[in-house]
C-alpha positions as semicolon CSV with decimal commas, in nm:
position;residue;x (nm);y (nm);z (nm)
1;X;1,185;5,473;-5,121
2;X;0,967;5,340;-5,447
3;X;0,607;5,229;-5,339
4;X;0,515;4,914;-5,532
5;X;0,191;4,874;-5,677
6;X;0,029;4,607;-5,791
7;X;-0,140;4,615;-6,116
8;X;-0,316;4,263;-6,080
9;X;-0,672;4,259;-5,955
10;X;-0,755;4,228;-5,587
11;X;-0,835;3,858;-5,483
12;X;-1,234;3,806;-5,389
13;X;-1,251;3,878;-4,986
14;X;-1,360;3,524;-4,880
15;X;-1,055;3,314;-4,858
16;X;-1,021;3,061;-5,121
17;X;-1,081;2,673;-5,007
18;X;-1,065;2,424;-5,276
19;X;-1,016;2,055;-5,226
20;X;-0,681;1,938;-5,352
21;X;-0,855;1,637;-5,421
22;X;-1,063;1,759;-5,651
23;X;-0,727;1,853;-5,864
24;X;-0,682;1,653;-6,199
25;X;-0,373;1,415;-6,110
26;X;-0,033;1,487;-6,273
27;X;0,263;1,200;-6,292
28;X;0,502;1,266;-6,083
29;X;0,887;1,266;-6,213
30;X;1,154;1,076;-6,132
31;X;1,390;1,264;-5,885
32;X;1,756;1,293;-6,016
33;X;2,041;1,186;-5,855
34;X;2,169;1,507;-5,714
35;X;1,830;1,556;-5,510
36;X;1,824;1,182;-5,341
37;X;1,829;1,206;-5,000
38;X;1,856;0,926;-4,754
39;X;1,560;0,857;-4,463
40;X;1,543;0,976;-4,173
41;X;1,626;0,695;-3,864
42;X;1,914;0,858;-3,668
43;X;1,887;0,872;-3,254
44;X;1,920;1,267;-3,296
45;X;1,619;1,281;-3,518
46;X;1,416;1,037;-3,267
47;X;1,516;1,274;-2,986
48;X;1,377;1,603;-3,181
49;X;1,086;1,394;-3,306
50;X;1,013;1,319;-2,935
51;X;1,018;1,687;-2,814
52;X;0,836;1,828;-3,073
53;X;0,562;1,554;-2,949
54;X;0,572;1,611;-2,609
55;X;0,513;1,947;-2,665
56;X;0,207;1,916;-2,901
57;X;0,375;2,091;-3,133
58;X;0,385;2,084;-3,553
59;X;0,665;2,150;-3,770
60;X;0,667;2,229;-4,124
61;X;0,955;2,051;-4,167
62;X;0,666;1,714;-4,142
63;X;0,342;1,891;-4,287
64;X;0,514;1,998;-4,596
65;X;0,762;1,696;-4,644
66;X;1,073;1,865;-4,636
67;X;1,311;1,663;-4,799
68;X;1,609;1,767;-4,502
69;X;1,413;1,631;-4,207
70;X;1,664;1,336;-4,167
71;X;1,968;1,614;-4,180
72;X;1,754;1,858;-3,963
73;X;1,659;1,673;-3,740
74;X;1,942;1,466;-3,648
75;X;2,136;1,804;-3,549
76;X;1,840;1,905;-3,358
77;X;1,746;2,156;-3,565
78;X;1,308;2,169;-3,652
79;X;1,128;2,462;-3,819
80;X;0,814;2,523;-3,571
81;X;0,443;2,568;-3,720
82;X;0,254;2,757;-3,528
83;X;-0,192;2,826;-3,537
84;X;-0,222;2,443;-3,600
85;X;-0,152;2,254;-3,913
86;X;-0,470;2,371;-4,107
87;X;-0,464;2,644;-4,358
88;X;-0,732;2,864;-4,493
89;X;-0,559;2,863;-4,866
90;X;-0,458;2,596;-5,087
91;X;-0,160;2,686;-5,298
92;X;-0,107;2,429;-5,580
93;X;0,230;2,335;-5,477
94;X;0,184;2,305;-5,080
95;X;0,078;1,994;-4,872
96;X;-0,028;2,113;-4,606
97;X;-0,349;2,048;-4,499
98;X;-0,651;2,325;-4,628
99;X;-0,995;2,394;-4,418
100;X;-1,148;2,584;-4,157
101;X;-0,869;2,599;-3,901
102;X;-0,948;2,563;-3,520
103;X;-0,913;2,792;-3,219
104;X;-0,595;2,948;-3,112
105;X;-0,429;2,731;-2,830
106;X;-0,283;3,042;-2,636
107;X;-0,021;2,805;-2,447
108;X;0,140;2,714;-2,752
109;X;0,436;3,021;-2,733
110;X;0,530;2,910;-2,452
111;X;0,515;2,536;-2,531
112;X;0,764;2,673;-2,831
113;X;0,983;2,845;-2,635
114;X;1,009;2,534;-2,415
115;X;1,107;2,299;-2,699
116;X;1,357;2,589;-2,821
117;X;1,532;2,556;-2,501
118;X;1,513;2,209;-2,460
119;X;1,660;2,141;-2,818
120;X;1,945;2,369;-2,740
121;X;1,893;2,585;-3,030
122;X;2,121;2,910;-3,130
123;X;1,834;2,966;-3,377
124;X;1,511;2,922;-3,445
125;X;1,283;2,944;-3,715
126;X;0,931;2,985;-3,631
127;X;0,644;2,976;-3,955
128;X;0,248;2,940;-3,963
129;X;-0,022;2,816;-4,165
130;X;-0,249;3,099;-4,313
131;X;-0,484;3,252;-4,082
132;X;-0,739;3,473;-4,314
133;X;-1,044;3,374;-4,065
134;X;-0,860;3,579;-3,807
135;X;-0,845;3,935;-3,790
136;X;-0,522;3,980;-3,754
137;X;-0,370;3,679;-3,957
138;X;-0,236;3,567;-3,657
139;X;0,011;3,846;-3,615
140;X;-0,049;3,884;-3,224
141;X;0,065;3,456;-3,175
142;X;0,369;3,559;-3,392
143;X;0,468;3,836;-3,122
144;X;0,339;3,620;-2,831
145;X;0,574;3,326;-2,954
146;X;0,881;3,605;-3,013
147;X;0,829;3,695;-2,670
148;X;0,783;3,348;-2,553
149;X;1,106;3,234;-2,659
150;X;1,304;3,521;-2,610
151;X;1,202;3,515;-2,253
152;X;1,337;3,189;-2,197
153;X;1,613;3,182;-2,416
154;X;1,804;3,459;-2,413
155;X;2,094;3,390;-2,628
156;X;1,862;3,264;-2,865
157;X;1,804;3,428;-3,235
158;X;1,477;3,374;-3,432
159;X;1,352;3,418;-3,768
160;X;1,035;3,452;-3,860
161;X;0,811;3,308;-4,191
162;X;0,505;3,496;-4,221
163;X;0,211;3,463;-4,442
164;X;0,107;3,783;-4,657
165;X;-0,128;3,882;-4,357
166;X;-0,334;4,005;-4,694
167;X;-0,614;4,252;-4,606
168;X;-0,503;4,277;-4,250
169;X;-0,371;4,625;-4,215
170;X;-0,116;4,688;-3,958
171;X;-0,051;4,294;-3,918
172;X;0,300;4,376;-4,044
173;X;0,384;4,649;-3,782
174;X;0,266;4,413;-3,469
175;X;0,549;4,111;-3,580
176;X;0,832;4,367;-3,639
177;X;0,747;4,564;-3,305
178;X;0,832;4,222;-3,148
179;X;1,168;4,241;-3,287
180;X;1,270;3,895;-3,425
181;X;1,609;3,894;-3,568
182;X;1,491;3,748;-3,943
183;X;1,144;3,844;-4,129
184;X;1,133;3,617;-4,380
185;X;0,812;3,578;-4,676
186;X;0,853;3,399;-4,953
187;X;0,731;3,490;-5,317
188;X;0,704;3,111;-5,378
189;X;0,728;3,175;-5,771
190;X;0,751;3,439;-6,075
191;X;0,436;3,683;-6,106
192;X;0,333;3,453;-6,414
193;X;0,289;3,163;-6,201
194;X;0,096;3,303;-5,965
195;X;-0,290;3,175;-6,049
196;X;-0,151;2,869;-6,096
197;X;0,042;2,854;-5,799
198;X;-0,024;3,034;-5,557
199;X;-0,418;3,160;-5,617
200;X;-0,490;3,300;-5,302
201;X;-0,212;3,532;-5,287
202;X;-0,078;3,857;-5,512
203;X;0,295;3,868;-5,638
204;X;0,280;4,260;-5,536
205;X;0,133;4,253;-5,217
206;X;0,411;3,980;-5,101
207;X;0,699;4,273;-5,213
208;X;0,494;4,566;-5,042
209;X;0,489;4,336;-4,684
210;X;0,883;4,256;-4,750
211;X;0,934;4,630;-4,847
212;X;0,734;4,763;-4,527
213;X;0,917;4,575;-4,262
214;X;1,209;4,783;-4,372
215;X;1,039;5,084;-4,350
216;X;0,898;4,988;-4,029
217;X;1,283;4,881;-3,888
218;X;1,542;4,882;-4,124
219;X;1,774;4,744;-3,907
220;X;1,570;4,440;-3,946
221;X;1,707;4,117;-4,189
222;X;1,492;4,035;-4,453
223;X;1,440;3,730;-4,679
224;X;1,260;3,587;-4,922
225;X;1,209;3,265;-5,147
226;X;1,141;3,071;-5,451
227;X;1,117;2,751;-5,646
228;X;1,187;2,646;-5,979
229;X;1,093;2,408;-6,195
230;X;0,744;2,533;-6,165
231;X;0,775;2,660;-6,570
232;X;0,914;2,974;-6,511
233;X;1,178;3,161;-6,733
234;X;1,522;3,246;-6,647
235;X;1,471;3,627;-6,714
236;X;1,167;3,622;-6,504
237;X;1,417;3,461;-6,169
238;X;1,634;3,771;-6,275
239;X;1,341;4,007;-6,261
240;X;1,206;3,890;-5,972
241;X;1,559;3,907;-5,758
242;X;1,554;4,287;-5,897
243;X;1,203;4,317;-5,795
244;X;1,372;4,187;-5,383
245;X;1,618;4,417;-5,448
246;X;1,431;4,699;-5,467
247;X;1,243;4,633;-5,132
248;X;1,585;4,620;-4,959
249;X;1,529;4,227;-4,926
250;X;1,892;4,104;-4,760
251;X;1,866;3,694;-4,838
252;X;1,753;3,530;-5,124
253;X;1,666;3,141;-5,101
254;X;1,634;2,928;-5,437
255;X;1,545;2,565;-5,424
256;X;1,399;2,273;-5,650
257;X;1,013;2,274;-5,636
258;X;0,930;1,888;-5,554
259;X;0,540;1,779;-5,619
260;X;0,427;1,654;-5,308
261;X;0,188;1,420;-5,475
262;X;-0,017;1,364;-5,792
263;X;-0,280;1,648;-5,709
264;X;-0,044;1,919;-5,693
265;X;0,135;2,128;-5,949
266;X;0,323;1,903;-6,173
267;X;0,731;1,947;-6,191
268;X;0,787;2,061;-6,532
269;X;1,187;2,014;-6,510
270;X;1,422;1,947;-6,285
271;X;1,682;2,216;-6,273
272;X;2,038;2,080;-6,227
273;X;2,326;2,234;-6,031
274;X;2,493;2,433;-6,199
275;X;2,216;2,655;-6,263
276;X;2,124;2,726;-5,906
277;X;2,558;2,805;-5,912
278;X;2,452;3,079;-6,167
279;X;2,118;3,256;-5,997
280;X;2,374;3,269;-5,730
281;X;2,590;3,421;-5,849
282;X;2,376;3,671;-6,038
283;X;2,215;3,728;-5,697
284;X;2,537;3,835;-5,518
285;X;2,597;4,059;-5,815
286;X;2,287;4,216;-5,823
287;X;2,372;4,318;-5,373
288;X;2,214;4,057;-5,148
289;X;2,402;4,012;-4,846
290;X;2,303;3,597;-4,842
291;X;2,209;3,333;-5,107
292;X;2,114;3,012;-5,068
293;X;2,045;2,834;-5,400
294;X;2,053;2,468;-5,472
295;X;1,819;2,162;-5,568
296;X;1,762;2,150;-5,190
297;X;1,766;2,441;-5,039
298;X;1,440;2,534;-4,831
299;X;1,401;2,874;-4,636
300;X;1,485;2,700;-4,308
301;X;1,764;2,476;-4,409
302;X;2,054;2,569;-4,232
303;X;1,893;2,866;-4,153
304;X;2,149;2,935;-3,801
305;X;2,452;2,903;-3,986
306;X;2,297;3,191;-4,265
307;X;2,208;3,372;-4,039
308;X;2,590;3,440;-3,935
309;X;2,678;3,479;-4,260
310;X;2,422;3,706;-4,323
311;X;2,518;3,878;-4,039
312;X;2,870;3,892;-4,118
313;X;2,837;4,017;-4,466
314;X;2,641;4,316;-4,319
315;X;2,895;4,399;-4,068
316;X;3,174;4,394;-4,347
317;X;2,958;4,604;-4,548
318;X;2,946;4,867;-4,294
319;X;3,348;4,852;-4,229
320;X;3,341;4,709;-3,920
């Protein structure tokens, strides 16, 4: 298998903590039609709400304003965010809060795998904030929540979103060895984006992680995501799906970047429909097993029902 390199420059050791406050503000544009989506309100999404509560848990389907909570949520269906809801970068486009994170609360697995069962889910997706101030990135509370959950809910499959556990070697190996059924990392955007977008991280070192969970188990699903809209070129989508493709990455994810508020990276179009039709197709072509592209598709959303797809896809692959 090809080893990918990355030719950018190494990011400075300390973590990277700038006030998005201190951002020049940016209008915001109005959404289209085809991305209006109605509040949340329903008794499902008051019963989820409640549970995740109870539990003293976050989601990043409220820290980051997904735009599906009301659909989400009302099926009982919430994407967990686990070593608290402070993160040690600040990507342009994210808005989620960015510090000096607390302490580790070491009953929070099982306080996961607690909601999981009490929410009834088939499957779960589990994410984090960025942990550079810990040694491991938080890799260890990845496999304790795996564990966590699978102890209690057997039946239960569960996908993981990882940060880029940059610098922390042999972060990667400790998540897979706790076997969940989906790695997922998103590239966010195209390499040409990246300083503007996502500062803290490096375009190559995102493919490496992707490309050594395979190596590591390549039984394993993996997945990875991007917006648009951020000013990025069609050919550069194209080359970044061949870039996936050449880590063995199974599931691509393509969805409308939204700008949280005025101090974050500005929208610079809204891409319409049809398009996201096309990078699907194109994506199919070029062999993932799953796409997901649309104005609002997010790496969690209806993440259970890819999953069998995904899962399918593989199986008729294989013949059987």
């Amino acid at each position: 298998m090809a080893v990918l390199v990355d030719t950018l420059a190494t990011p400075p050791v300390r973590p990277r903590h700038p006030e998005k406050a201190h951002r020049p503000e940016t209008p915001v544009l109005r959404k289209p039609d085809w991305i209006r989506v109605k509040a949340p309100g329903s008794p499902g999404y008051a019963e989820t709400r409640r549970i995740v509560r109870e539990n003293g848990l976050h989601t990043v389907c409220e820290e980051a304003g997904c735009p599906n909570i009301g659909e989400c949520w009302e099926k009982r269906h919430a994407t967990f965010m686990i070593m608290g809801d402070v993160c040690t970068r600040a990507c342009a486009f994210c808005n989620v809060k960015t510090g000096l994170p607390g302490a580790l609360d070491s009953a929070e697995p099982e306080h996961v795998a607690e909601a999981v069962e009490k929410l009834g889910l088939a499957h779960v997706v589990v994410t984090s904030v960025d942990r550079d101030d810990l040694d491991d990135g938080g890799a260890e509370h990845f496999a304790q929540t795996i564990r966590a959950i699978r102890s209690r809910n057997a039946g239960t499959t569960i996908e993981v979103l990882t940060p880029d556990f940059l610098r922390k070697d042999g972060a990667v190996d400790v998540v897979v060895d706790a076997r969940p059924d989906v790695f997922n990392h998103n590239l966010e955007t195209v390499p040409s984006k990246y300083l503007a977008v996502r500062p803290g991280a490096r375009y190559f070192a995102s493919l490496r992680l992707l490309q050594q969970v395979k190596e590591r188990d390549p039984a394993m699903f993996t997945k990875s995501g991007i917006m648009v809209g951020l000013g990025e070129e069609r050919n550069e989508v194209l080359q970044v799906m061949d870039d996936l493709r050449a880590a063995q990455v199974d599931f691509l994810t393509i969805g409308q970047y939204l700008q949280p508020t005025r101090r974050h990276h500005p929208v610079m179009r809204f891409v319409p429909p049809e398009e996201f039709k096309a990078y699907a197709t194109i994506a199919f072509a070029k062999g993932f097993l799953m796409v997901s592209s649309s104005p609002l598709t997010r790496s969690s959303h209806h993440a259970g029902e890819d999953f069998a797809r995904l899962r399918a896809a593989r199986e008729a692959k294989l013949g059987r």
